[in-house]
Structure formats: C-alpha cells, structure tokens
C-alpha positions in Angstrom: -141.2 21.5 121.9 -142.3 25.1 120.7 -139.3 27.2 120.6 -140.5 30.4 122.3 -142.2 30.6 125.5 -144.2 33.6 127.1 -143.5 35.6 129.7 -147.2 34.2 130.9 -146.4 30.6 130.2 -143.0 30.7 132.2 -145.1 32.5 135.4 -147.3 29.5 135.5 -144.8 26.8 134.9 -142.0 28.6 137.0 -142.3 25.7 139.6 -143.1 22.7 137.1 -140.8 19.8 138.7 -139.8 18.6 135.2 -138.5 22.8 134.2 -134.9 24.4 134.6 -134.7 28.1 134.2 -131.1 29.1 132.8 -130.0 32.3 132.7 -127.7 32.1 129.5 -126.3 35.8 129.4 -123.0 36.9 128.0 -120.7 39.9 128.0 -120.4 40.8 124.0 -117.7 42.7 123.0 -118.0 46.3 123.7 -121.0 45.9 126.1 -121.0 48.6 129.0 -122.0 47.7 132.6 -121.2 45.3 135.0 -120.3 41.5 133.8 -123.4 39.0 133.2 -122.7 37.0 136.4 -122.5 39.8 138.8 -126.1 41.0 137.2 -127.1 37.3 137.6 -126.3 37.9 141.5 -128.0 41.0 141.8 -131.2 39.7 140.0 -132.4 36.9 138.1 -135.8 35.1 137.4 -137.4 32.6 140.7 -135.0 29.4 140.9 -132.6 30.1 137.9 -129.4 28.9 137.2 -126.8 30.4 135.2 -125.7 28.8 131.9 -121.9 30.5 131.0 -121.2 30.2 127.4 -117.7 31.0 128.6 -117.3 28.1 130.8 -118.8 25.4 128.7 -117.0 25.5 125.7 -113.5 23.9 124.2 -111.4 26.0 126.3 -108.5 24.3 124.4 -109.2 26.2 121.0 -108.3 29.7 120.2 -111.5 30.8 118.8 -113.7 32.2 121.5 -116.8 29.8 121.9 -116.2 26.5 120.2 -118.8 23.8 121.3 -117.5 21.5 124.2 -117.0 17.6 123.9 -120.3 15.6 124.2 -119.3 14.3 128.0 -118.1 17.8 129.0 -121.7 19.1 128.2 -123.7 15.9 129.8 -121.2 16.7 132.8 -122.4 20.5 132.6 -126.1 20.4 132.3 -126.1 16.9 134.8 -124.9 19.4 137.5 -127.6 21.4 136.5 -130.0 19.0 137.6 -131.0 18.1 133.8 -132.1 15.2 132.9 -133.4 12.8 129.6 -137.0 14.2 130.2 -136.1 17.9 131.4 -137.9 21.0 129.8 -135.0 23.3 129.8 -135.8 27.2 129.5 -133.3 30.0 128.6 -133.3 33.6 129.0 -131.2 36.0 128.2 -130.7 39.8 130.5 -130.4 41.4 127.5 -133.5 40.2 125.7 -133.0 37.6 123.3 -130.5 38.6 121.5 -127.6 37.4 123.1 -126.9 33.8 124.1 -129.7 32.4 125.5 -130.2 31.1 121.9 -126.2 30.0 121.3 -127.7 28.0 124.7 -130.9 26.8 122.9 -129.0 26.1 120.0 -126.4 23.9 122.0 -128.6 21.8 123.8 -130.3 21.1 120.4 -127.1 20.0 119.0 -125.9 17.4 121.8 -129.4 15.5 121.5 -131.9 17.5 123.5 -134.8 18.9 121.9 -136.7 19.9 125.6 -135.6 23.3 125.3 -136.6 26.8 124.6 -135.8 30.5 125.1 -137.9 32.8 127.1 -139.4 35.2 124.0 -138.4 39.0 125.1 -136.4 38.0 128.5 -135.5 39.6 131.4 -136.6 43.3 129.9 -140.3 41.6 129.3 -140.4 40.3 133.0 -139.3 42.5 134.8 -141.3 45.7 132.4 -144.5 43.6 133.2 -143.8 43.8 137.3 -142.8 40.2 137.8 -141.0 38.9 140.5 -137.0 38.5 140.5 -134.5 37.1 142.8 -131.0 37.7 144.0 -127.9 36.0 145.4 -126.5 32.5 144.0 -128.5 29.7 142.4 -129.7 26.6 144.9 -127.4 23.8 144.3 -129.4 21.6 141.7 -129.5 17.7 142.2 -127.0 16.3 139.4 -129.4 14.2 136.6 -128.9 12.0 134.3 -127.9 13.6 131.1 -126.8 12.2 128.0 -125.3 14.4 125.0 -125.5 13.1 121.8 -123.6 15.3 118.9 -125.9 16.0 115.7 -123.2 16.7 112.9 -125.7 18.0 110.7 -126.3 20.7 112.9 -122.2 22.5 112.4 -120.0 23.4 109.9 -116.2 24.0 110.7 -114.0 26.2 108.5 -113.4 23.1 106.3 -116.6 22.7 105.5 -117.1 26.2 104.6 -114.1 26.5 102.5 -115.2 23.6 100.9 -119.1 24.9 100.4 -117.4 27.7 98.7 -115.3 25.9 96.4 -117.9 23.6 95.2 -119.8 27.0 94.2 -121.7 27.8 97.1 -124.7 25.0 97.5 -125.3 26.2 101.0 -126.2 29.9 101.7 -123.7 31.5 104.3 -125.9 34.3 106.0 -123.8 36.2 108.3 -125.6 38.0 111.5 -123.1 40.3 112.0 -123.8 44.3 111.6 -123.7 45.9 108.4 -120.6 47.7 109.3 -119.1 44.8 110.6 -119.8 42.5 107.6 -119.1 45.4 105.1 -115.7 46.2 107.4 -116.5 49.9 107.7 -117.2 49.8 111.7 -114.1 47.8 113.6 -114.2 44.1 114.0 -113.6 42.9 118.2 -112.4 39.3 116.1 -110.1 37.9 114.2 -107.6 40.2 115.5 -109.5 43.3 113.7 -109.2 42.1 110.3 -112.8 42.9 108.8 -114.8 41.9 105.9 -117.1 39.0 105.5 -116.6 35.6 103.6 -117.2 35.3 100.0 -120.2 35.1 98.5 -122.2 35.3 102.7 -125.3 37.8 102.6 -125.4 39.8 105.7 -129.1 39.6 107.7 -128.2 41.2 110.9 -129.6 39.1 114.0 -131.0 42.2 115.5 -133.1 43.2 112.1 -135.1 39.7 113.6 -136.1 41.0 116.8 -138.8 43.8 118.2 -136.2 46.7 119.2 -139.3 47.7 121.9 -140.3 44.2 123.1 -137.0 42.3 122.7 -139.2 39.3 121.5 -138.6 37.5 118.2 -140.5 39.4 115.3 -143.9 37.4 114.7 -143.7 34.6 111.9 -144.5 36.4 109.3 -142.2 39.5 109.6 -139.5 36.9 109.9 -140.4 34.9 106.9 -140.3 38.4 105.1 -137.2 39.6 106.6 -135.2 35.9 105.5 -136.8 36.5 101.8 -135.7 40.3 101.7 -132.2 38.8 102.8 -132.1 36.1 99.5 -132.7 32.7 102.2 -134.6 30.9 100.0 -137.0 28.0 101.5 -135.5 25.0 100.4 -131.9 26.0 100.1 -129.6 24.7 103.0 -128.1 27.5 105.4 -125.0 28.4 107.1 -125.3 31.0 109.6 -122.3 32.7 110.6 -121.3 35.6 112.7 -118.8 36.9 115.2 -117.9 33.8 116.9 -120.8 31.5 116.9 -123.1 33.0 119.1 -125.9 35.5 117.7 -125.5 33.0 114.6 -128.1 30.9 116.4 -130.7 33.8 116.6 -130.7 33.3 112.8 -131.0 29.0 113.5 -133.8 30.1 115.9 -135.5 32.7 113.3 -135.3 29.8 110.6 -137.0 27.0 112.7 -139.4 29.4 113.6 -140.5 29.5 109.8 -140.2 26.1 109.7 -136.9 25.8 107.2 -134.6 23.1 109.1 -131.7 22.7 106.9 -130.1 25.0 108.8 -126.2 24.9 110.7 -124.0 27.2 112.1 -120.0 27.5 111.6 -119.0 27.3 115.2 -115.9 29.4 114.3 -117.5 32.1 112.4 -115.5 35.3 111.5 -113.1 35.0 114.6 -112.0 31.6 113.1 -112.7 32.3 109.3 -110.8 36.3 109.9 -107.7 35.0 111.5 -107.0 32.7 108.8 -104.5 35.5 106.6 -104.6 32.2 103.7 -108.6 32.2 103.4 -110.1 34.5 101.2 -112.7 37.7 102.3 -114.5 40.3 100.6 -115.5 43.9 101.8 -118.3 45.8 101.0 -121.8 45.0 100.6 -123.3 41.9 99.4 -122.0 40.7 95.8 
C-alpha cells in the first residue's frame, strides 16, 4: 500500500466498504486553540472516526506516548470497525505534521501494512471546497483485528544507550526544532532539561513538509533534504524526537525514498531527558 493518498483519491474512495477514515489529531505542546477532539466535533472529513494518540497508548508509563500492548491495540482499532483486510486512512487537522503519521506508523508496527496518511490533510480539503461533517462519529461495527508487534520497527532507551556505546552503528536523527535539539528555545519534556543525545543529527520534521500545501515534500526534495542532514542510504536509522510522535514523519519521509531500515525510540527526549544518569550534548551537531 502507497503511503500517501490524495485529496482526489480519498474523494472517490470516501465510501469504499473496505476504507476507515481516522482522524489522528493531537494537541502538541504549546498549540493554541481549542483541543483536537472538540475540533473533531465541530468538523471532520465524511464518516471519520477519531484515532486519540492519548488514549491508545501505555497509560501505565510515565513517558507521554508509549505504544500500547498488542491486544489493547487489536481491541482499539476492532472497535473501529477494522479488520485483517481494512484500508485504513489517516489525517491529521493540522496537515501532516502531527500524528496522523505516529497513527500510520503504529498500525505498521502491530502488523498492518493497509494504511496511509491523507498527503496535506484537513488544510488541503477543506482549501479545495470539499465537504466536511460535524458532531460524533457513527458507531463502527467491531472487526476482527489482530495486532502483531514488529520489534524491528522500535528502539527503547536501552537500545539507544547501547547503539551509542557500541560507537553509533545506527544514525539517531532527531525531528525536534533546532532550538529544541540545540537547547536554546525551552524543552515542554523531560521536565525542561534540553539538549539532544550524543552523537543524533537534528533534521527537523517540518524541514520535510510543503509549509503552503502541508503535503510531504515530493521524493526528490526529500531524498535531498535526508542527504543534506548526513542519512546515508544504507545505514540503519533511529528517529527520535519529543516523545515519539513527529519521529514518525521522519519513518514516513524515509519509506517514501525507499530506505527501510528505519525505527523510532518510542521514548524519545521525554524518556532519554529525564534520565539525569544518561549523557546529552547541547549545541549543534558534532
């Protein structure tokens, strides 16, 4: 399945029996406005659900998004009538950098590879005059769904610390602003201590997407931007970030150019920046 859909495709698929729309919006820190779900209840795309990164998630952890057990997310997306054979499609209010691709990402990693992100959004839809609806989702008929972790596809803090200790044989990229990575602007994680993890190169997510269209830069811009950050094409990738979320717009970026060896540290900074025992460096790159 193509990771990207147009706003064209989605308007003629909208009512394919075998699609569920998710609306996969999130409040990031600092964001002004009302919260995601009232927005969802004032407008959201024909026959939508809404897909809260808050809610499914391991609300027993103190890091803000870590991924949920593999029954927790089959009993998640089963209520959202998805299925084995479901083509799932998430959008994101915001454009698509937020969490519709944390949600792309997720379903990728318990098993399901039926599933892509709506390229530019909400913005695109509704800027080209298409039709929106309001109030709660229809209840979806519960399906089938079985989730089936891919390891391959996470690090944890271990694993990182270990990746540095061994000298680095994965590339951490960290999505995370410039400010935030080179702890000059404030940090909403870890408690506000700042700085990045040793030896991670900083390629914000947003430096991926079209600040007009909010749709992922075309393939070749991206390929450009990932050199221009040091990703080499064969070198295996770690994407970090705040707390595991616009991480996966660098995932989604790299399986756009086709480079696969890719996972993200669930934890990120909020995990890697509260640990006062684990190492960080400020500043640009080294």
């Amino acid at each position: 399945m193509q990771a990207l859909v147009s706003t064209d495709w989605l308007d003629t698929h909208l009512r394919d029996a075998d699609l569920v729309l998710l609306d996969a919006s999130s409040n990031s820190p600092g964001m002004s406005g009302p919260p995601v779900r009232e927005r969802f209840l004032d407008a959201h795309l024909p026959g939508a659900a809404f897909f809260d990164i808050e809610e499914i998630k391991d609300k027993n952890s103190p890091y803000p998004h870590m991924l949920p057990t593999e029954d927790a997310f089959a009993t998640y997306a089963s209520a959202l009538g998805i299925g084995r054979d479901t083509l799932v499609v998430a959008y994101d209010q915001s454009g698509i950098a937020s969490a519709a691709a944390r949600c792309w990402w997720m379903f990728r990693f318990f098993g399901h590879d039926r599933v892509a992100i709506l390229d530019g959004g909400m913005p695109k839809w509704l800027a080209e005059g298409r039709k929106t609806e309001r109030g709660e989702a229809a209840q979806a008929k519960p399906r089938n769904f079985t989730a089936t972790a891919r390891p391959a596809l996470v690090r944890s803090i271990n694993d990182v610390a270990k990746n540095i200790a061994c000298g680095g044989t994965e590339l951490l990229v960290d999505a995370r602003s410039a400010g935030r990575f080179e702890a000059t602007a404030p940090e909403p994680w870890a408690n506000g201590r700042a700085g990045h993890i040793p030896g991670s190169v900083n390629l914000p997510f947003t430096d991926l997407i079209d600040p007009n269209t909010k749709t992922m830069l075309p393939r070749d811009q991206l390929a450009a931007r990932l050199a221009k950050a040091g990703i080499e094409p064969n070198r295996p990738i770690i994407a970090s970030c705040g707390s595991g979320v616009t991480a996966c717009v660098i995932a989604l970026a790299l399986h756009l150019v086709h480079h696969e060896n890719v996972a993200v540290f669930d934890g990120s900074w909020a995990e890697w920046g509260s640990r006062t025992d684990l190492p960080l460096e400020t500043g640009a790159a080294s």
